[in-house]
DRENGU-171095 format. One line per 8 residues: number of its first residue (from 1); for each residue z, y, x of N, C-alpha, C. Coordinates in steps of 0.001 Angstrom, whole numbers, plus 524288, in hexadecimal, padded with zeros to 5 digits. Layout:
REM residues N
NUM) Z,Y,X,Z,Y,X,Z,Y,X  ...;
END
This chain:
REM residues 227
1) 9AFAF,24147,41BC8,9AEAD,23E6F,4209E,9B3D5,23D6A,4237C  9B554,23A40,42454,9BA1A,23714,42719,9B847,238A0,42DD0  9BCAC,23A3E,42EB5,9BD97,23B0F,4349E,9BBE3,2380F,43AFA  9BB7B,233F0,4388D,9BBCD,230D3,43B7B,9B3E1,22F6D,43C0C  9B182,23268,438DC,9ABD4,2322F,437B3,9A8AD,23664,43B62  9AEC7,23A5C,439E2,9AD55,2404A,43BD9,9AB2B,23F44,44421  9A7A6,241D9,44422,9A5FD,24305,44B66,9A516,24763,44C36  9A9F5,246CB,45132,9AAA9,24C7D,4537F,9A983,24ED1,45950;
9) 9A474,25102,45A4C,9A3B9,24F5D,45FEA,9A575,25430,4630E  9A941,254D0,466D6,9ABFD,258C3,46837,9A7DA,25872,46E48  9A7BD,25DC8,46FD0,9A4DE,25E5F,476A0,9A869,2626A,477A2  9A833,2616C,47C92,9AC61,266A1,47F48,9AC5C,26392,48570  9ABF4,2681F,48914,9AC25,26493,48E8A,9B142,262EC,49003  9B524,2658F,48DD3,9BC9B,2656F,48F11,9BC86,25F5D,48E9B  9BD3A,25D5D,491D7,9C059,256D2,48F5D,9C4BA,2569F,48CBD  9C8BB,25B45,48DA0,9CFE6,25AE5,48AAA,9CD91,25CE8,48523;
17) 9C7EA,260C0,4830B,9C6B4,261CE,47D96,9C688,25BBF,47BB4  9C147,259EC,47E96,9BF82,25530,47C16,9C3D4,251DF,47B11  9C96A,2500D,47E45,9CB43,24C4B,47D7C,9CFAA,24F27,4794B  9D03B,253C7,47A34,9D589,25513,4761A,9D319,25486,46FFF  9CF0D,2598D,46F57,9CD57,2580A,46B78,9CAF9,25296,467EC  9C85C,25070,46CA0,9C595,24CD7,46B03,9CA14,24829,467F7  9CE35,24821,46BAD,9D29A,24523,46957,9D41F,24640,4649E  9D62B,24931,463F8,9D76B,24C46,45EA0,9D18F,24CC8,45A2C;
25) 9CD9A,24C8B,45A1F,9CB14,24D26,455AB,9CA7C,245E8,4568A  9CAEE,243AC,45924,9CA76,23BB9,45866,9CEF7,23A5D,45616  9D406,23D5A,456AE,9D9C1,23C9C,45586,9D822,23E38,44EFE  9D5E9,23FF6,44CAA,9D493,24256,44796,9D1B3,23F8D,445EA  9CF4D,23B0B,4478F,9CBA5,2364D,4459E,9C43E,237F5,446AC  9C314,23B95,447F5,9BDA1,23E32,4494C,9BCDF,23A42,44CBC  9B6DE,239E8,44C68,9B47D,2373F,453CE,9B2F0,23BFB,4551C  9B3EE,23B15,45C77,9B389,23FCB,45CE9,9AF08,23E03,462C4;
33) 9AB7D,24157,463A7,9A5C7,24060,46732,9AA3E,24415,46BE7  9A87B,24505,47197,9A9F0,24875,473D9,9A55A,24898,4761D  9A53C,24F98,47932,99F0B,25058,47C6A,9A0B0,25472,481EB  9A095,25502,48476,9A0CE,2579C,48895,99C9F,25D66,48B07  999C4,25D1A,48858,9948D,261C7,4881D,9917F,26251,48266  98E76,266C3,48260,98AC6,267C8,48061,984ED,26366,48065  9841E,26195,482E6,98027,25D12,48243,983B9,25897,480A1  98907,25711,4823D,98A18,25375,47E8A,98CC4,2521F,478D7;
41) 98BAA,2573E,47951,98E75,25A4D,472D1,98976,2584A,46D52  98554,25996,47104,97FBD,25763,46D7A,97DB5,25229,46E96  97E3F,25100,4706C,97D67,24990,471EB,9817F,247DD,46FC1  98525,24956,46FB0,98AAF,2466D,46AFC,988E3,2481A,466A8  98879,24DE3,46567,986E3,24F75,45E86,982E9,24BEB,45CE6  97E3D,24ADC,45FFA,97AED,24895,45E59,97BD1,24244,45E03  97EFE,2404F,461A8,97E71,23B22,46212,982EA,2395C,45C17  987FA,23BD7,45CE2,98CD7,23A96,45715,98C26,23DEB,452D6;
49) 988BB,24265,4534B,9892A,24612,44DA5,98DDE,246AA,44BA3  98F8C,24986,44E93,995A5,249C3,44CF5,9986D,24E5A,447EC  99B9D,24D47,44590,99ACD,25210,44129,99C8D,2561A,4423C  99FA7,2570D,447DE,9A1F8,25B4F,44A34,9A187,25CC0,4507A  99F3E,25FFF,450F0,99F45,25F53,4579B,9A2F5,26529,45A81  9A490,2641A,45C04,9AA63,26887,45F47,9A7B8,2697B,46593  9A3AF,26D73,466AA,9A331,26F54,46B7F,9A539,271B2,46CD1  9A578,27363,472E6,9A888,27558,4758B,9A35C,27943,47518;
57) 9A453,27EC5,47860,99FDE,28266,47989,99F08,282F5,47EE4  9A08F,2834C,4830F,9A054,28283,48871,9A109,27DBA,489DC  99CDA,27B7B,48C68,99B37,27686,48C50,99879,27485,492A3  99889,2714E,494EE,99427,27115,4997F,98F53,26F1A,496A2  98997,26F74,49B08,984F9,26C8A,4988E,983DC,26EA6,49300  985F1,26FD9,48F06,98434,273D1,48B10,98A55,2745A,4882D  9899D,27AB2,48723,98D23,27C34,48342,98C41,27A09,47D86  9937C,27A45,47B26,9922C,279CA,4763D,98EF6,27C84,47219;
65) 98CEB,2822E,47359,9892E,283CF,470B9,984ED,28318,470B9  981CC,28105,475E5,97CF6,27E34,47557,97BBC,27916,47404  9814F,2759E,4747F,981A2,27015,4720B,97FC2,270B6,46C10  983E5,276D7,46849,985DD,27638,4635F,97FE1,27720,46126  97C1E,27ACA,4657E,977BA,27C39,46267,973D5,2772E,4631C  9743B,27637,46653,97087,26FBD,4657D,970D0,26C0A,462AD  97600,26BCF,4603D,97885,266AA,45D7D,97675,26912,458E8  976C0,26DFF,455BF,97714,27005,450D4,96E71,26F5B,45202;
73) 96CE2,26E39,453F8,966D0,26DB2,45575,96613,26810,453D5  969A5,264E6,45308,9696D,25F45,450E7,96A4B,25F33,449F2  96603,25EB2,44800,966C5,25F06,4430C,96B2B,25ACA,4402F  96BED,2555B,44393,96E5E,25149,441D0,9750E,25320,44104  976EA,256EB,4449C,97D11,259A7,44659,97C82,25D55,444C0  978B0,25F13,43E5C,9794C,26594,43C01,97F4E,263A2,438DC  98234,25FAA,43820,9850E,26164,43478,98BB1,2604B,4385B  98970,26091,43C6C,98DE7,26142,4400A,9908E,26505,44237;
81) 99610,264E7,44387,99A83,26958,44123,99ADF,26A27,44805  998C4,26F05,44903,9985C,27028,44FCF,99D27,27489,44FA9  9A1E7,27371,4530C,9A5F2,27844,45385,9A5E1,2782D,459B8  9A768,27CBE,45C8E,9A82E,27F8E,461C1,9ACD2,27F05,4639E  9AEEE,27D06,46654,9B316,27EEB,46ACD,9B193,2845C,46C3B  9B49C,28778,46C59,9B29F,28D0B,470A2,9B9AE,28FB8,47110  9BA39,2914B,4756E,9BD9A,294A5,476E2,9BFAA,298FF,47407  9C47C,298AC,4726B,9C6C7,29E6C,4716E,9C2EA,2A22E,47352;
89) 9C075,2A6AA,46EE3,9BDC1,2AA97,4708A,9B681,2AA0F,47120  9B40F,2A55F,47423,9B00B,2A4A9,4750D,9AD47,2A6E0,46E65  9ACD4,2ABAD,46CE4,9AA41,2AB54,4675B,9A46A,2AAFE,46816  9A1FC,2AC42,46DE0,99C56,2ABD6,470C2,99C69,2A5CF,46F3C  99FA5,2A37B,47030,99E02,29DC7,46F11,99E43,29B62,46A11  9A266,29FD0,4663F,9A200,29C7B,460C8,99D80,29E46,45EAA  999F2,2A32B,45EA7,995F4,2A46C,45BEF,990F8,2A25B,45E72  99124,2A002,46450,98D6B,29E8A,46607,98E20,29851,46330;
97) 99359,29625,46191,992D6,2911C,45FD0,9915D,28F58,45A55  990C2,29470,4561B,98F0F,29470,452FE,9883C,29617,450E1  987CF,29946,45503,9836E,297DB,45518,9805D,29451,455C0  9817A,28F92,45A3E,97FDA,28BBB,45B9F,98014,28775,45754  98347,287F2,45335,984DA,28456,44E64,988B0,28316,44DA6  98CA8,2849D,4516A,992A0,2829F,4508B,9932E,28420,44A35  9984B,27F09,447E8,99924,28142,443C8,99EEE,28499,442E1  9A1D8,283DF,448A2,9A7F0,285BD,44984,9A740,28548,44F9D;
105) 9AC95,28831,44E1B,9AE04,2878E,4559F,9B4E8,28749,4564C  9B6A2,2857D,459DF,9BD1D,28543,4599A,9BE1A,2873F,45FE2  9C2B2,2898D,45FD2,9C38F,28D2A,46377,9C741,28957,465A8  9C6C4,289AF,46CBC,9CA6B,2884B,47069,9CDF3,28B9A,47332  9D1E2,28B6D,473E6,9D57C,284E4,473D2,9D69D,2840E,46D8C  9D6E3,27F91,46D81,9D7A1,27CCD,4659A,9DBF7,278C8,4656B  9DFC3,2787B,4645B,9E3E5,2736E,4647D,9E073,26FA1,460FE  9E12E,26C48,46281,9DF13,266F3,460DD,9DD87,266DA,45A9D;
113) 9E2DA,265F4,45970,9E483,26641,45269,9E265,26A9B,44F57  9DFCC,26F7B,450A5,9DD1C,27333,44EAE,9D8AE,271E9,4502E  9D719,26FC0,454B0,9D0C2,26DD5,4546E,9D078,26A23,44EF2  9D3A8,26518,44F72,9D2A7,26339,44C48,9D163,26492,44546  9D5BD,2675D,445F0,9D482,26B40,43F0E,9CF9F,26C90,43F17  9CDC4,27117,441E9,9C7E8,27329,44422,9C560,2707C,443A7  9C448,269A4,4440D,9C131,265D4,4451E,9C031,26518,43CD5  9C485,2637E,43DD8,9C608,262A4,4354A,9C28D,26716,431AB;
121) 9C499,26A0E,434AE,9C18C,26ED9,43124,9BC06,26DC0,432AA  9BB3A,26F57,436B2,9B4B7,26F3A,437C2,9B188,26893,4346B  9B558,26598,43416,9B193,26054,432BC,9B1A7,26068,42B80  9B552,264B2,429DF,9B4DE,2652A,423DD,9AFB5,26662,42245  9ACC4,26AF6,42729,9A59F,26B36,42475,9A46E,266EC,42467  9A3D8,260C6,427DD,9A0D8,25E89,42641,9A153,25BCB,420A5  9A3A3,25DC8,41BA6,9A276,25D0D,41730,99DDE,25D52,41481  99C96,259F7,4121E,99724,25B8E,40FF8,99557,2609A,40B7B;
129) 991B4,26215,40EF6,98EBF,2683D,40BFA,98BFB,267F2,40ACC  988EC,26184,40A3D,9817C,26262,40866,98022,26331,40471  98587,26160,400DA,983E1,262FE,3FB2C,98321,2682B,3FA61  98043,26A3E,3F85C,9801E,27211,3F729,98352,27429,3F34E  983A2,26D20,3EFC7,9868C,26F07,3EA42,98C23,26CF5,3EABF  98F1F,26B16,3EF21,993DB,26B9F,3EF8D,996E9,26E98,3EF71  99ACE,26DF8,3EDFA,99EE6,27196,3EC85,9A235,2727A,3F22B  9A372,27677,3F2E6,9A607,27651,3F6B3,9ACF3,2786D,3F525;
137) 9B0DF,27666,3F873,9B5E3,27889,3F672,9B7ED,27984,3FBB8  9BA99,27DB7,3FD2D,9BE6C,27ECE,3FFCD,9C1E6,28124,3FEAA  9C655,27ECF,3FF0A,9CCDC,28189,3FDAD,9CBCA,2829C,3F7FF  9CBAD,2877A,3F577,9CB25,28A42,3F027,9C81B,28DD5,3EEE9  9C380,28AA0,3F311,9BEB7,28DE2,3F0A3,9B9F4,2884C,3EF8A  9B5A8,289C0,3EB65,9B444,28526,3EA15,9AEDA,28798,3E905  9AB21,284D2,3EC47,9A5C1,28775,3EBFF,9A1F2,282F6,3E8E4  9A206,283A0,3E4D6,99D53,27FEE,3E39F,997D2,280F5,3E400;
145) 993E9,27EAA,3E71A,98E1C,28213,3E7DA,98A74,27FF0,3E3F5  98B7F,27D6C,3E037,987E3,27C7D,3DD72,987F9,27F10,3D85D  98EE2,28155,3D4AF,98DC6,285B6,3D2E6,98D62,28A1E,3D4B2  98D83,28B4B,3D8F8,98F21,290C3,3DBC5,99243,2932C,3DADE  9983B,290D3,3DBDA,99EA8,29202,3D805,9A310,2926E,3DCEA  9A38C,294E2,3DCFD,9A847,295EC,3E1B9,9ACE4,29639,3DF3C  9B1CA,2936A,3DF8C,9B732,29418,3DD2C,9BAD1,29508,3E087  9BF68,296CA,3E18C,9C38E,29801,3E38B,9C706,297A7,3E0E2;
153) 9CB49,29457,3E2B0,9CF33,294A7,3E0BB,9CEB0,2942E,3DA3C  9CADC,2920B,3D813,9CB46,28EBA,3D31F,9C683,294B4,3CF88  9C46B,298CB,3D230,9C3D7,29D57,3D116,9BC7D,29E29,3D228  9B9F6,29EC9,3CF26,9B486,29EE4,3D07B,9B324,2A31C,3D2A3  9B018,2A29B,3D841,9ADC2,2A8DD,3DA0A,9A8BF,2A956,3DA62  9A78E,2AC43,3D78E,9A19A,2AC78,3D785,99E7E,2B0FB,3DB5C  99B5D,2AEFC,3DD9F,998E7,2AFAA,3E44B,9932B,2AFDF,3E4E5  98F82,2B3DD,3E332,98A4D,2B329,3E4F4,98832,2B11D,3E849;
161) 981F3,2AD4F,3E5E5,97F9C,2A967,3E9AE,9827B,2A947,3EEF5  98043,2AD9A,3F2A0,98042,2AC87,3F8FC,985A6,2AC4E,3F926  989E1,2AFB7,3F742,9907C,2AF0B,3F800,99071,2A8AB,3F7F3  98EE7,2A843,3F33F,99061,2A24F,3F1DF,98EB8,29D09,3F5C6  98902,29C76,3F89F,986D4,29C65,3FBB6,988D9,29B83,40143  98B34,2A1C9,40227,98CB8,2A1D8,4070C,99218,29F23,407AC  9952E,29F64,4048C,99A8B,29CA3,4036B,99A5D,295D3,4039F  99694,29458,40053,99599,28F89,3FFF8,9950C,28E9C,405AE;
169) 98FD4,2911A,409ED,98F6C,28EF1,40E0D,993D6,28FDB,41115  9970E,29456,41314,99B87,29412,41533,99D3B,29015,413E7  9A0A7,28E01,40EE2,9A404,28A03,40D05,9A341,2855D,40E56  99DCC,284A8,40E44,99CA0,27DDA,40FD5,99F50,27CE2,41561  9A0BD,27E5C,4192E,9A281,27CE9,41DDC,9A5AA,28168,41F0D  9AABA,280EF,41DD2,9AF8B,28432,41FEF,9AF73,2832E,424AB  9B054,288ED,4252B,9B281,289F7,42CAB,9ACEF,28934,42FF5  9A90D,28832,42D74,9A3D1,287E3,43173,9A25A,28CC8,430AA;
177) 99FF9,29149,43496,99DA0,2949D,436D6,998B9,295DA,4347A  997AB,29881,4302F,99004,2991C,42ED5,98DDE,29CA7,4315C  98AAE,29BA0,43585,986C3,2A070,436AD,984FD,2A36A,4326B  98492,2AA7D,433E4,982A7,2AD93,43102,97D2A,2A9CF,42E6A  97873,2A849,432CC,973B7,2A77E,430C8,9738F,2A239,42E6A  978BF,29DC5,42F3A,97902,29A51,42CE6,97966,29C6B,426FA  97D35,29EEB,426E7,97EE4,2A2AA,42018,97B27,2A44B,41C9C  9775B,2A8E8,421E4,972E3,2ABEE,41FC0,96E31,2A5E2,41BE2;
185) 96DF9,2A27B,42059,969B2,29C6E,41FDD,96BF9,29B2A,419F5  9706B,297FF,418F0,9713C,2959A,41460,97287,2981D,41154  974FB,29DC5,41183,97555,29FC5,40C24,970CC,2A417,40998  96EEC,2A62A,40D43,96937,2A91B,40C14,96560,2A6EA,40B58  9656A,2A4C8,4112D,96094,2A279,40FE5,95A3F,2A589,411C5  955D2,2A3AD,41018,95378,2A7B6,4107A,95328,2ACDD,40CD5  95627,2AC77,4093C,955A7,2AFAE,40540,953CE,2B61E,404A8  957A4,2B72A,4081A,9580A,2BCF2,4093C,95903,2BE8E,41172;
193) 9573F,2C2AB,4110C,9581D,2C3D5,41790,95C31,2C675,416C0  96237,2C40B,41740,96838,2C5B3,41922,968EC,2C573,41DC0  96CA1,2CB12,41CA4,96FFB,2CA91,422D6,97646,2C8F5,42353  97838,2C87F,4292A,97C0E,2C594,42883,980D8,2C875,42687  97FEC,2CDBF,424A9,9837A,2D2AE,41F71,98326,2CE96,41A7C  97FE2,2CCE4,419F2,98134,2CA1C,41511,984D5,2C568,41397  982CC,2C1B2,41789,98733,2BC6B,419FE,98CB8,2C052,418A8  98F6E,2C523,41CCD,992D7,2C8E0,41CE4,99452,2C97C,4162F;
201) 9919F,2CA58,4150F,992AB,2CEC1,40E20,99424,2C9F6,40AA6  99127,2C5E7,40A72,9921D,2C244,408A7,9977B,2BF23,40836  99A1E,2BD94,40D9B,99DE6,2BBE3,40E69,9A1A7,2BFD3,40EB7  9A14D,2C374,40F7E,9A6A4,2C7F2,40DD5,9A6D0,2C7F8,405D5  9A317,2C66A,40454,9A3B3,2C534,3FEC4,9A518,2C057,3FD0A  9A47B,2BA2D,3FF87,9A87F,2B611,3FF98,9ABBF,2B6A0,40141  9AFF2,2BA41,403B5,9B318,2BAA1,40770,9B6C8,2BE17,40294  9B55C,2C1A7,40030,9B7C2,2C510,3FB0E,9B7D4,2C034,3F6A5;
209) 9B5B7,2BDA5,3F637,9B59F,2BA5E,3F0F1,9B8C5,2B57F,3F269  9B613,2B41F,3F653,9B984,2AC67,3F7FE,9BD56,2AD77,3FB99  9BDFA,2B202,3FF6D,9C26E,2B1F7,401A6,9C0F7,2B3F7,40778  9C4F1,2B6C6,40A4B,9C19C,2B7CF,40F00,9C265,2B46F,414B5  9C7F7,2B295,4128B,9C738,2AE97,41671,9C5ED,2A8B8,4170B  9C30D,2A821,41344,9BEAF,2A4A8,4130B,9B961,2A4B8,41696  9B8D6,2A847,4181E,9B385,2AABB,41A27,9B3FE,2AC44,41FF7  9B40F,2AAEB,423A4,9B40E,2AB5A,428EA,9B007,2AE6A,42D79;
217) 9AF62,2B175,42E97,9AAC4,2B3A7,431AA,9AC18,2B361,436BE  9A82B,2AF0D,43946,9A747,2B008,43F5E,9A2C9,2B47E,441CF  9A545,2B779,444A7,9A2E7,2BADB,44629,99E08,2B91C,4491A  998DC,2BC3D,446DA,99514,2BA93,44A3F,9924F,2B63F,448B9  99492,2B20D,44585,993CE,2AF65,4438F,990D2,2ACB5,43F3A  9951E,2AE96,43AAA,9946C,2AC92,43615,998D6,2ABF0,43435  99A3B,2A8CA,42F0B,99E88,2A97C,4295D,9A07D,2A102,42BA1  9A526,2A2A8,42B20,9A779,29D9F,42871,9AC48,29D76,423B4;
225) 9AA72,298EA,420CB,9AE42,2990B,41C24,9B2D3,29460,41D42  9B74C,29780,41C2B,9BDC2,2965D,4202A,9BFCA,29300,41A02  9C120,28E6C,41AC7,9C4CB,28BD5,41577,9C9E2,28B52,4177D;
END
Protein backbone atom coordinates (compact mmCIF):
# COMPACT_ATOMS: atom_id res chain seq x y z
CA UNK A 1 0.00 0.00 0.00
CA UNK A 2 1.57 3.34 -1.12
CA UNK A 3 1.56 6.10 1.37
CA UNK A 4 -0.17 8.41 0.00
CA UNK A 5 -3.45 5.77 0.24
CA UNK A 6 -2.41 5.32 3.85
CA UNK A 7 -5.19 7.48 6.59
CA UNK A 8 -4.08 8.67 9.59
CA UNK A 9 -6.49 10.21 11.95
CA UNK A 10 -4.58 11.83 14.87
CA UNK A 11 -7.00 13.47 18.09
CA UNK A 12 -5.37 15.21 20.82
CA UNK A 13 -6.83 18.57 22.27
CA UNK A 14 -3.00 20.35 22.11
CA UNK A 15 -3.23 22.34 18.81
CA UNK A 16 1.05 22.60 18.72
CA UNK A 17 0.50 18.18 18.86
CA UNK A 18 -1.96 18.42 16.06
CA UNK A 19 -0.01 20.90 13.95
CA UNK A 20 3.61 19.54 14.71
CA UNK A 21 2.81 16.15 14.25
CA UNK A 22 0.24 16.39 11.91
CA UNK A 23 2.82 18.25 9.66
CA UNK A 24 5.33 15.79 9.78
CA UNK A 25 3.28 12.52 9.17
CA UNK A 26 1.64 14.84 5.66
CA UNK A 27 5.48 15.79 5.10
CA UNK A 28 5.84 11.74 4.76
CA UNK A 29 3.06 11.63 2.08
CA UNK A 30 0.10 10.07 4.65
CA UNK A 31 -3.39 12.01 4.66
CA UNK A 32 -3.73 12.90 7.72
CA UNK A 33 -7.71 13.51 9.49
CA UNK A 34 -7.20 15.73 12.76
CA UNK A 35 -9.85 15.52 15.86
CA UNK A 36 -9.91 17.48 18.95
CA UNK A 37 -11.96 15.00 21.46
CA UNK A 38 -13.14 11.72 22.07
CA UNK A 39 -16.54 12.10 20.21
CA UNK A 40 -14.64 13.40 17.35
CA UNK A 41 -12.16 10.71 17.29
CA UNK A 42 -15.34 8.33 16.36
CA UNK A 43 -17.26 10.45 13.90
CA UNK A 44 -13.85 10.76 12.00
CA UNK A 45 -13.04 6.82 12.54
CA UNK A 46 -16.29 6.23 11.30
CA UNK A 47 -16.77 8.78 8.69
CA UNK A 48 -12.58 8.10 6.83
CA UNK A 49 -11.81 4.54 8.29
CA UNK A 50 -8.60 5.35 8.70
CA UNK A 51 -5.83 2.58 8.94
CA UNK A 52 -4.24 4.26 11.93
CA UNK A 53 -5.67 6.33 14.57
CA UNK A 54 -3.06 8.15 17.29
CA UNK A 55 -5.23 9.21 20.51
CA UNK A 56 -4.38 11.24 22.96
CA UNK A 57 -5.76 9.77 26.58
CA UNK A 58 -6.87 12.91 28.46
CA UNK A 59 -9.25 14.42 26.42
CA UNK A 60 -12.36 16.97 27.04
CA UNK A 61 -16.12 15.63 26.30
CA UNK A 62 -14.66 11.98 26.25
CA UNK A 63 -11.34 10.44 26.90
CA UNK A 64 -9.28 8.52 24.61
CA UNK A 65 -10.18 5.37 26.38
CA UNK A 66 -13.79 5.61 26.02
CA UNK A 67 -13.47 6.90 22.36
CA UNK A 68 -10.84 3.66 21.78
CA UNK A 69 -13.59 1.32 23.35
CA UNK A 70 -16.42 2.50 21.15
CA UNK A 71 -14.58 2.64 17.93
CA UNK A 72 -13.19 -1.12 18.46
CA UNK A 73 -17.50 -1.66 18.94
CA UNK A 74 -17.58 -0.81 15.11
CA UNK A 75 -17.07 -3.95 13.39
CA UNK A 76 -16.21 -1.96 9.99
CA UNK A 77 -12.58 -0.32 12.03
CA UNK A 78 -11.73 -4.12 13.48
CA UNK A 79 -8.70 -3.99 11.31
CA UNK A 80 -7.61 -0.62 12.50
CA UNK A 81 -4.20 0.11 14.11
CA UNK A 82 -5.40 2.21 17.51
CA UNK A 83 -1.97 3.59 19.42
CA UNK A 84 -2.09 6.02 22.76
CA UNK A 85 -0.36 9.13 23.47
CA UNK A 86 0.09 8.81 27.35
CA UNK A 87 2.67 10.49 29.53
CA UNK A 88 5.95 9.32 30.78
CA UNK A 89 4.83 6.89 33.61
CA UNK A 90 0.85 6.98 33.21
CA UNK A 91 1.13 2.82 33.12
CA UNK A 92 -2.83 3.23 34.77
CA UNK A 93 -3.33 4.53 31.40
CA UNK A 94 -1.33 2.13 29.22
CA UNK A 95 -3.13 -1.00 30.68
CA UNK A 96 -6.36 0.80 30.86
CA UNK A 97 -5.58 1.50 26.96
CA UNK A 98 -5.16 -1.92 26.20
CA UNK A 99 -7.77 -3.08 27.52
CA UNK A 100 -10.02 -0.84 25.73
CA UNK A 101 -8.32 -2.28 22.31
CA UNK A 102 -5.44 -0.18 21.85
CA UNK A 103 -2.98 -1.99 19.78
CA UNK A 104 0.30 0.31 21.11
CA UNK A 105 0.84 3.29 22.87
CA UNK A 106 3.83 5.97 22.47
CA UNK A 107 5.09 7.88 25.29
CA UNK A 108 5.26 11.81 25.65
CA UNK A 109 7.29 14.06 25.04
CA UNK A 110 8.36 12.18 21.41
CA UNK A 111 10.60 14.24 18.88
CA UNK A 112 8.87 14.28 15.78
CA UNK A 113 11.27 11.93 13.68
CA UNK A 114 10.81 9.01 16.27
CA UNK A 115 7.09 9.45 16.12
CA UNK A 116 7.42 9.07 12.70
CA UNK A 117 9.52 5.68 12.78
CA UNK A 118 6.77 4.56 15.49
CA UNK A 119 4.16 5.44 12.83
CA UNK A 120 6.35 3.00 10.02
CA UNK A 121 6.54 0.38 12.32
CA UNK A 122 3.06 0.35 13.57
CA UNK A 123 1.66 0.53 9.71
CA UNK A 124 4.00 -2.72 8.84
CA UNK A 125 0.87 -4.86 10.65
CA UNK A 126 -1.31 -3.67 8.18
CA UNK A 127 0.19 -6.47 5.93
CA UNK A 128 -1.94 -9.02 4.99
CA UNK A 129 -2.63 -12.08 7.52
CA UNK A 130 -5.83 -13.63 6.11
CA UNK A 131 -4.14 -16.18 4.53
CA UNK A 132 -3.58 -18.99 7.47
CA UNK A 133 -1.26 -20.67 5.02
CA UNK A 134 1.14 -17.79 4.58
CA UNK A 135 4.37 -17.86 5.24
CA UNK A 136 5.53 -15.48 7.38
CA UNK A 137 9.38 -14.07 7.43
CA UNK A 138 11.04 -11.87 9.77
CA UNK A 139 14.76 -11.05 9.74
CA UNK A 140 16.11 -14.96 10.03
CA UNK A 141 13.46 -16.57 11.22
CA UNK A 142 10.94 -18.13 8.73
CA UNK A 143 7.60 -19.53 9.85
CA UNK A 144 5.79 -21.38 7.35
CA UNK A 145 2.08 -22.35 8.75
CA UNK A 146 1.09 -24.60 6.37
CA UNK A 147 3.99 -27.12 6.94
CA UNK A 148 4.38 -26.29 10.47
CA UNK A 149 8.37 -25.54 9.88
CA UNK A 150 10.09 -22.91 11.71
CA UNK A 151 13.78 -22.06 10.35
CA UNK A 152 16.39 -19.83 11.70
CA UNK A 153 19.07 -18.82 10.30
CA UNK A 154 18.85 -21.44 7.39
CA UNK A 155 18.37 -24.19 10.57
CA UNK A 156 14.99 -26.12 11.23
CA UNK A 157 13.37 -25.90 14.81
CA UNK A 158 11.03 -28.10 15.61
CA UNK A 159 8.20 -26.71 18.14
CA UNK A 160 5.03 -28.50 19.37
CA UNK A 161 1.46 -27.64 18.08
CA UNK A 162 0.58 -24.72 20.67
CA UNK A 163 4.59 -23.45 20.68
CA UNK A 164 4.14 -23.40 17.09
CA UNK A 165 0.69 -21.76 17.26
CA UNK A 166 1.52 -19.35 19.73
CA UNK A 167 4.63 -18.08 17.77
CA UNK A 168 2.82 -17.95 14.56
CA UNK A 169 0.19 -15.63 16.35
CA UNK A 170 2.77 -13.38 18.07
CA UNK A 171 4.67 -13.12 14.59
CA UNK A 172 1.84 -12.06 12.44
CA UNK A 173 1.98 -8.41 13.83
CA UNK A 174 5.36 -7.35 15.37
CA UNK A 175 5.42 -4.99 18.17
CA UNK A 176 1.48 -5.35 18.68
CA UNK A 177 0.53 -6.23 22.34
CA UNK A 178 -1.63 -9.82 22.69
CA UNK A 179 -3.87 -9.94 25.53
CA UNK A 180 -3.40 -12.94 27.84
CA UNK A 181 -7.28 -13.94 26.85
CA UNK A 182 -6.70 -12.81 23.30
CA UNK A 183 -3.67 -15.71 23.40
CA UNK A 184 -5.74 -18.03 25.73
CA UNK A 185 -9.01 -17.37 22.54
CA UNK A 186 -6.82 -18.24 19.39
CA UNK A 187 -4.46 -20.57 20.51
CA UNK A 188 -6.57 -22.86 22.89
CA UNK A 189 -9.36 -22.30 22.11
CA UNK A 190 -12.06 -24.13 23.69
CA UNK A 191 -10.05 -27.06 24.00
CA UNK A 192 -8.86 -27.36 27.38
CA UNK A 193 -9.51 -25.10 30.69
CA UNK A 194 -5.78 -23.25 30.89
CA UNK A 195 -4.43 -20.91 32.98
CA UNK A 196 -2.47 -17.92 32.28
CA UNK A 197 0.95 -20.38 33.86
CA UNK A 198 0.65 -21.88 30.72
CA UNK A 199 0.63 -18.78 28.14
CA UNK A 200 3.99 -18.24 30.97
CA UNK A 201 5.60 -21.94 30.43
CA UNK A 202 5.01 -21.83 26.99
CA UNK A 203 6.79 -18.71 25.99
CA UNK A 204 9.74 -19.15 28.37
CA UNK A 205 10.10 -22.31 25.95
CA UNK A 206 10.03 -20.04 22.57
CA UNK A 207 12.17 -17.76 24.29
CA UNK A 208 15.03 -20.92 24.94
CA UNK A 209 14.58 -22.13 21.36
CA UNK A 210 13.89 -18.79 19.04
CA UNK A 211 15.56 -16.41 21.25
CA UNK A 212 14.70 -14.34 24.24
CA UNK A 213 14.71 -11.23 22.98
CA UNK A 214 12.29 -11.81 20.57
CA UNK A 215 9.57 -12.16 23.10
CA UNK A 216 8.53 -9.10 25.07
CA UNK A 217 6.27 -9.15 28.24
CA UNK A 218 4.07 -6.29 29.24
CA UNK A 219 3.29 -6.48 32.61
CA UNK A 220 -0.26 -7.08 33.41
CA UNK A 221 -0.82 -7.44 30.13
CA UNK A 222 0.22 -9.88 27.80
CA UNK A 223 3.38 -11.11 25.26
CA UNK A 224 4.65 -9.11 22.29
CA UNK A 225 6.90 -10.46 19.56
CA UNK A 226 9.95 -7.68 19.07
CA UNK A 227 11.69 -8.05 15.21
Amino acid sequence: MKKKDIKILLVDDEPDILEIVGYNLTSEGYQVITGENGVEAIEKAKKHKPHLIILDVMMPEMDGIEACERIRQDSKLNNTIITFLTARGEDYSQVAGFDAGADDYITKPIKPKVLVSKVKALLRRLKDTDNPNESIKIGDLIINREEYKITKNGEEIILPRKEFELLSLLATKPGKVFKREEILDKVWGNEVVVGGRTIDVHIRKLREKIGDKSFKTVKGVGYKFVD
